[in-house]
C-alpha positions as CSV (number, residue, x, y, z in Angstrom):
1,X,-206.5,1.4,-49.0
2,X,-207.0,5.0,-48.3
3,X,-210.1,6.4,-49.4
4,X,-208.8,9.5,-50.2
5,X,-205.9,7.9,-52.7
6,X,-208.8,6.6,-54.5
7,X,-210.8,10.1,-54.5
8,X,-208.1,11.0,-55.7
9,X,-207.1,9.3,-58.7
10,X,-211.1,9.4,-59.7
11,X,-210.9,13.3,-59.3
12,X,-207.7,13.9,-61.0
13,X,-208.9,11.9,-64.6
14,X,-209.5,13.4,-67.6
15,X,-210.3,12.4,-71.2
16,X,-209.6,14.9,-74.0
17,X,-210.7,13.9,-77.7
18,X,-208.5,15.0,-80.3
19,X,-210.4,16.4,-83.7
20,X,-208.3,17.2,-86.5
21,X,-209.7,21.0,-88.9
22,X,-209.8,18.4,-91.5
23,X,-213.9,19.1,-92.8
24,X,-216.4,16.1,-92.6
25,X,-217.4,15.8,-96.4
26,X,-221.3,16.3,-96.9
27,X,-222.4,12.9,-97.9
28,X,-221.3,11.8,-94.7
29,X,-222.9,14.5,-92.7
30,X,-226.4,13.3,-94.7
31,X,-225.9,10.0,-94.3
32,X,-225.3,10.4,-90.6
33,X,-228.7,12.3,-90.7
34,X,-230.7,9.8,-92.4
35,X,-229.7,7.1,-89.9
36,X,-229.8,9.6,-86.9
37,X,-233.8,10.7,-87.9
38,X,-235.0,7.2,-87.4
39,X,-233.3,6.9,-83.9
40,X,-236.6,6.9,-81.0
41,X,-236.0,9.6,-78.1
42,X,-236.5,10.3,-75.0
43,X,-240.4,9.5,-74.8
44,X,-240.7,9.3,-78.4
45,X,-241.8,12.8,-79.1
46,X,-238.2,13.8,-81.1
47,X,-238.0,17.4,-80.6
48,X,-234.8,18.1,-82.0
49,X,-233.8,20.1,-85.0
50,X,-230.5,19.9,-86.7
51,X,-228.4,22.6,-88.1
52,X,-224.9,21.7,-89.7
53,X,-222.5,24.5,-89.7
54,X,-219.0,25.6,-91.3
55,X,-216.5,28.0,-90.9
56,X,-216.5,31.6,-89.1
57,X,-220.4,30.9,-88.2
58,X,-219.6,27.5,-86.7
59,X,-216.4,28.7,-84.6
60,X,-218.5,32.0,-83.4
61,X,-221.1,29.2,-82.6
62,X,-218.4,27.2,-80.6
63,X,-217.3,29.8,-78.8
64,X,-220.6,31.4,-77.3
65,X,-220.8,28.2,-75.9
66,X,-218.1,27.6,-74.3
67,X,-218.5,31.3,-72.9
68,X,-221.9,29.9,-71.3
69,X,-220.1,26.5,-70.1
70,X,-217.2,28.8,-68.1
71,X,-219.9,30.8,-67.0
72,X,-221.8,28.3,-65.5
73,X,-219.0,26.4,-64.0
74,X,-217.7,30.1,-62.5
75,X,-221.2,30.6,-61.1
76,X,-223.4,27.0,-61.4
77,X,-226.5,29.3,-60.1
78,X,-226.4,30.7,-64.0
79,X,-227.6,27.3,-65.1
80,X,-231.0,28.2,-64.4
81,X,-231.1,30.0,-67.5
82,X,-230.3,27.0,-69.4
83,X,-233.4,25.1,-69.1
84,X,-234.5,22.2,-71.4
85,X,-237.1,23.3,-73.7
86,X,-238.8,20.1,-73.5
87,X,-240.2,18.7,-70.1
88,X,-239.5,14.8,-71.3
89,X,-240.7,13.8,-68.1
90,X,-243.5,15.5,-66.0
C-alpha cells in the first residue's frame, strides 16, 4: 500500500462535535462540579479555578479565544505567550 494513500486519509480526518444553544440547567452544571472537585490532577496539586459563564460574556469569551487559536496556528511562534501557569513537571 502507498504510504502516502495512508498519510493521506490520516491527514484529511476531522471530527466536529455538534452543540445545540439549548442552556445546560444549573443543577447540572453543580453537580458536574461537585464530582469534578474530587478528580486528582496532574501531580495532585489541583490548580484550577472554575468559572461558568452565560450569554454575551461567554460568547465574547469564546471568541477571544478562538482569535488566539487562529493566531497561533497563522504564526505557531505566538504560542510562546501562552505558557502554562503551572510547571507540573520540573
Amino acid at each position: 500500500m502507498n504510504a502516502s494513500i495512508v498519510d493521506e486519509a490520516i491527514v484529511s480526518r476531522m471530527s466536529v462535535r455538534a452543540f445545540t444553544d439549548q442552556a445546560v440547567a444549573r443543577a447540572d452544571i453543580e453537580a458536574i462540579l461537585q464530582v469534578a472537585s474530587r478528580a486528582p490532577s496532574g501531580t495532585n496539586c489541583q490548580p484550577w479555578k472554575v468559572y461558568v459563564l452565560q450569554g454575551g460574556i461567554k460568547n465574547a469569551l469564546v471568541d477571544k479565544v478562538c482569535a488566539a487559536h487562529d493566531a497561533i496556528r497563522a504564526n505557531p511562534a505566538l504560542a510562546a505567550e501562552y505558557q502554562e501557569e503551572y510547571d507540573y513537571y520540573p
